[in-house]
C-alpha positions as CSV (number, residue, x, y, z in Angstrom):
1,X,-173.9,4.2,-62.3
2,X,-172.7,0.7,-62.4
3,X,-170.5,-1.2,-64.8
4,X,-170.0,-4.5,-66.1
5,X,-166.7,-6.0,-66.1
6,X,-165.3,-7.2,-70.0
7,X,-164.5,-11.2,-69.5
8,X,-164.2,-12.4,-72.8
9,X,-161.6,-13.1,-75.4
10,X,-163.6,-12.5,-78.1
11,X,-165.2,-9.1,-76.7
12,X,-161.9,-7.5,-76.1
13,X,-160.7,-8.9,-79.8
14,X,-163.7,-7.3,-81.5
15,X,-163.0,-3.9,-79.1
16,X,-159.5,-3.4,-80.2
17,X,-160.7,-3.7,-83.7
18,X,-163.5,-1.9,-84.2
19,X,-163.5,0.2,-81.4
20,X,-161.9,4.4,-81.3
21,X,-158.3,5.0,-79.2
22,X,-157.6,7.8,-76.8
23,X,-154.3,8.5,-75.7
24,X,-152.9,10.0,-72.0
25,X,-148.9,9.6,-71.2
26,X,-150.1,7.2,-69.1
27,X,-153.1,5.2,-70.6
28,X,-155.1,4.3,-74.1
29,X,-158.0,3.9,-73.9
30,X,-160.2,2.1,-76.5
31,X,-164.4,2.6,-76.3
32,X,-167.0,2.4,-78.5
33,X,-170.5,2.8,-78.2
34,X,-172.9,0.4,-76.4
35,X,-176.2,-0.1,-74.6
36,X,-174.3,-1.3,-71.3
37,X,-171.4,0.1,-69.8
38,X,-169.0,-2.5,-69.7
39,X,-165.0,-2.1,-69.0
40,X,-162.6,-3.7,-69.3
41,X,-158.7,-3.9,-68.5
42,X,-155.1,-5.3,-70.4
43,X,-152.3,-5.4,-68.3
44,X,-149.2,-7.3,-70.3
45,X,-146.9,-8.9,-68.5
46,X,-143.9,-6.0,-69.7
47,X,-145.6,-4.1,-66.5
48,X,-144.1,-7.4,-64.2
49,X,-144.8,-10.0,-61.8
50,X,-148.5,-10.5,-61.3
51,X,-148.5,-8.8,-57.4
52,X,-147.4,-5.3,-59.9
53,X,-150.2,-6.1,-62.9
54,X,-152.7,-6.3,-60.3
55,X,-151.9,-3.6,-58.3
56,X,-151.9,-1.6,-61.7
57,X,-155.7,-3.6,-62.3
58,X,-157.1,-2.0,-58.8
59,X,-155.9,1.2,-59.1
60,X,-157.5,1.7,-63.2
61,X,-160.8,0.1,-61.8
62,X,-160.7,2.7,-59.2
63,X,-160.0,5.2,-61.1
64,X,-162.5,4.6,-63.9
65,X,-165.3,4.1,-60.8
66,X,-164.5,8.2,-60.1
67,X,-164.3,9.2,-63.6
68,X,-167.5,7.4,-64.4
69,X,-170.2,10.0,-62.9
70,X,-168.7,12.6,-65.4
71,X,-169.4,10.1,-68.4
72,X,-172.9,10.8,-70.2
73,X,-173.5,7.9,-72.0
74,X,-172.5,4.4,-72.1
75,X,-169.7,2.6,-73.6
76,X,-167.6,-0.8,-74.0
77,X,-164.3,0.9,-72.6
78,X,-160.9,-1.1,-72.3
79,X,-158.4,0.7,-70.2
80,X,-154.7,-0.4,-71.2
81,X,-151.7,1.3,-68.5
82,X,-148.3,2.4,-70.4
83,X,-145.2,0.7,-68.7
84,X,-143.8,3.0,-66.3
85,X,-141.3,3.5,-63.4
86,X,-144.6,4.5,-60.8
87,X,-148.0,3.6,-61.6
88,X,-150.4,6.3,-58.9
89,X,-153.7,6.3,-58.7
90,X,-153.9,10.1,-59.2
91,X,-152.4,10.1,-62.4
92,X,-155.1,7.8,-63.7
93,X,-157.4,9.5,-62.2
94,X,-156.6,12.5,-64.0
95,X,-155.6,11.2,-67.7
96,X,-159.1,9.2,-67.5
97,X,-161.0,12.2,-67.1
98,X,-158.5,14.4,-69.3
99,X,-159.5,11.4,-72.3
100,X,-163.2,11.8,-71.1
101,X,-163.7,15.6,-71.3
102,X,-161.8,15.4,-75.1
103,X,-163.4,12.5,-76.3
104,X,-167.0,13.6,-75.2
105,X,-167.5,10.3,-73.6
């Protein structure tokens, strides 16, 4: 299952609004219902200098790609990372579908 990536100013403004939050230790993650999957990622600049933020970008979209094929149906999902010392890919990984499995996503 493919995605579509979240671009827009105005779709990520409506998504923190009116869209439900999950929390991990390491993520929140804010979806709501849709007839696309599209996701999206906010990466603040507390996490650092840009070579860190999209490091942190690459591992979440890598992340969500593996956790996708347990999702059942589709959703506008913004992924935003908690500042921390280490950012792995197997933490993610793990919170994503821990948020997926309690959320019924």
């Amino acid at each position: 299952m493919n995605y579509l990536r979240l671009k827009k100013q105005a779709d990520f403004q409506r998504l923190f609004q009116k869209g439900k939050r999950a929390f991990s230790p390491s993520l929140t993650l804010v979806y709501s219902k849709a007839d696309k999957m599209t996701m999206g990622i906010s990466v603040g600049k507390k996490h650092g200098k840009s070579v860190m933020r999209n490091r942190i970008k690459r591992l979440l979209r890598e992340a969500f790609r593996s956790a996708q094929k347990e999702m059942r149906g589709t959703y506008h999902i913004v992924l935003i990372p908690k500042v921390a010392e280490e950012y792995s890919y197997k933490t993610f990984e793990r919170h994503l579908q821990c948020m997926i499995k309690k959320e019924n996503l």
